[in-house]
C-alpha positions as CSV (number, residue, x, y, z in Angstrom):
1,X,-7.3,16.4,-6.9
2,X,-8.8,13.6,-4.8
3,X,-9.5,14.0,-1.2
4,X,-8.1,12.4,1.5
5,X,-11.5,11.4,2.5
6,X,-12.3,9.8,-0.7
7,X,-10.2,6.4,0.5
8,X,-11.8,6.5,4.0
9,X,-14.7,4.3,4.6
10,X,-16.0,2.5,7.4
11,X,-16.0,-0.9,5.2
12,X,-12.2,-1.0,4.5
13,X,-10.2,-2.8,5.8
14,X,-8.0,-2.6,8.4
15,X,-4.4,-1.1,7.7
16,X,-1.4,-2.7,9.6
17,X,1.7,-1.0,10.2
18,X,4.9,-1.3,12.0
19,X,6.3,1.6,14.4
20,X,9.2,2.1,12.0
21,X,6.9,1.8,8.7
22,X,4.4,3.9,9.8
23,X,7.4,6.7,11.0
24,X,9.3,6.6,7.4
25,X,5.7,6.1,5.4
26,X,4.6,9.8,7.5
27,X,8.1,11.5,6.4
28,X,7.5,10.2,2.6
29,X,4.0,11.6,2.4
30,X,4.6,15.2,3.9
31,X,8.3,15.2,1.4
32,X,6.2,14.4,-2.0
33,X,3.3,16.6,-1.0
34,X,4.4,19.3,-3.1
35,X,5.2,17.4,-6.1
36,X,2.7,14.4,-5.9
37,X,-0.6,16.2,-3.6
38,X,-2.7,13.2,-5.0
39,X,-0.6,10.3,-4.0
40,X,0.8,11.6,-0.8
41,X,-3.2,12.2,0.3
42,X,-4.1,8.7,-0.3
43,X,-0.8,7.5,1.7
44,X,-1.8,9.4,4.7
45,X,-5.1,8.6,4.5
46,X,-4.3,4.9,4.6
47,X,-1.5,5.7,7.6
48,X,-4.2,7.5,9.3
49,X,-6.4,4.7,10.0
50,X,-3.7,2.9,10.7
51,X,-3.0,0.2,13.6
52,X,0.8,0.5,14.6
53,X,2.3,-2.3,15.9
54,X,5.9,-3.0,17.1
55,X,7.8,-4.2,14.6
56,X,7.7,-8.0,16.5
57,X,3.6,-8.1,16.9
58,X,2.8,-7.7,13.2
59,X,-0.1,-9.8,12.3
60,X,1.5,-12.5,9.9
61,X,0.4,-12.2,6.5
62,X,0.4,-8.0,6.5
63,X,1.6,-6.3,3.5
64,X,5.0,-4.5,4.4
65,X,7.6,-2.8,2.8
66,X,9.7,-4.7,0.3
67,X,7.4,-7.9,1.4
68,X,6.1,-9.3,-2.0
69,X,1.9,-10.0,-2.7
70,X,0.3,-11.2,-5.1
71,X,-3.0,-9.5,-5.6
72,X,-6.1,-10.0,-8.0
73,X,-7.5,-7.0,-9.7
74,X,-11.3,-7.8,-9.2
75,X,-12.4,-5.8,-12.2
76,X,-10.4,-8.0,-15.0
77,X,-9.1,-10.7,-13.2
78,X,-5.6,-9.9,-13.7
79,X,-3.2,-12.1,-11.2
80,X,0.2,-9.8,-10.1
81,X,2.9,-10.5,-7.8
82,X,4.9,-7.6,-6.8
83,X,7.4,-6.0,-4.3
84,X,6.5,-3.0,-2.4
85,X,9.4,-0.8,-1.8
86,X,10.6,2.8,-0.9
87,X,10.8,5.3,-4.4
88,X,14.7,4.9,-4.7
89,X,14.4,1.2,-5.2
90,X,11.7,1.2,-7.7
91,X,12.5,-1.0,-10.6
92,X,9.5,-2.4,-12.9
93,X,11.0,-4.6,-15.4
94,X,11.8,-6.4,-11.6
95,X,8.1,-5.8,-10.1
96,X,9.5,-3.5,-7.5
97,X,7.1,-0.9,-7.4
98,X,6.9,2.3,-5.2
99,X,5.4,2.9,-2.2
100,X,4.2,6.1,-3.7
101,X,1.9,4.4,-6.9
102,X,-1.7,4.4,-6.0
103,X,-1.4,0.5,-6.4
104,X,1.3,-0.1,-3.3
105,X,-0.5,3.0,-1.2
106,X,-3.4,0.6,-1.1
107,X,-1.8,-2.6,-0.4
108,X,0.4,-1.5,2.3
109,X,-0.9,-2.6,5.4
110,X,-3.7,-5.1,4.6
111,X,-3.7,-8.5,5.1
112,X,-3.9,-12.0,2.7
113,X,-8.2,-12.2,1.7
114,X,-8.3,-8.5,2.2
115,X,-9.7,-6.2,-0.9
116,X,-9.5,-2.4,-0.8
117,X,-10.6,-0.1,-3.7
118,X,-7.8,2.2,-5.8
119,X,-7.9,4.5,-8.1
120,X,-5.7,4.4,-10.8
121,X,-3.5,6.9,-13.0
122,X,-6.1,6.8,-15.7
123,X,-9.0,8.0,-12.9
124,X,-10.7,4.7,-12.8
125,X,-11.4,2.7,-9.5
126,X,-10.5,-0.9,-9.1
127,X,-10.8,-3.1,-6.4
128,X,-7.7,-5.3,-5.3
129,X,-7.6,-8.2,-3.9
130,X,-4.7,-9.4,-1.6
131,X,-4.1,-13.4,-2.3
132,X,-0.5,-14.3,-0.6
133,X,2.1,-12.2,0.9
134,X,5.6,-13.3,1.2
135,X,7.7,-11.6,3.6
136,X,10.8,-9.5,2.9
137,X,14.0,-11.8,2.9
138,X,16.5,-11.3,5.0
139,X,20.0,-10.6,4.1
């Protein structure tokens, strides 16, 4: 299993979160800590060095949940928009993808310009690049 500590570096970027997010994002991690140890690690590690912000003092541009980004994986070049949301609402074939893939741990939080390293399924690291982040709509 990867450490905690592995994601931490004093060269990451800085992680954004609401009150709210940063509340529901805690109870995930500690519920799939049993079943995923791996992911929920690199969830509270990124919630950790978190800033929490009301929900109306959010920098603009942040990563959120169910906000769409488009992000660049820096290794191939590969251009992705998706949706970040919560594991219930997961849906691929629609680009909603779960807060609990090591792709939407990473993103959450940072801001448009940002790049972060991940590690993926297959064990290789990859940094990501955010490029445009389009809130959540309302409604």
């Amino acid at each position: 299993m990867t450490e905690p500590s592995t994601y931490l570096s004093a060269d990451l970027p800085p992680v954004n979160i609401s009150e709210l997010e940063f509340d529901a994002l805690n109870a995930l991690a500690f519920a799939i800590s049993h079943k995923q140890p791996e992911l929920s690690g690199m969830l509270l590690a990124e919630l950790d060095r978190a800033q929490v912000h009301p929900v109306t003092s959010l920098p603009p541009g942040t990563v959120t949940m169910n906000s769409r980004v488009e992000f660049r994986d820096e290794g191939n070049g590969n251009v992705r928009t998706v949706q970040i949301v919560f594991p219930h609402l997961a849906d691929i074939s629609r680009d909603r993808i779960s807060i609990v893939t090591p792709v939407a741990a990473a993103l959450i939080g940072l801001s448009e310009g940002d790049a972060i390293p991940c590690r993926f399924h297959d064990g290789q690291d990859r940094y990501l690049r955010v490029l445009k982040v389009y809130p959540p709509e309302e409604g």
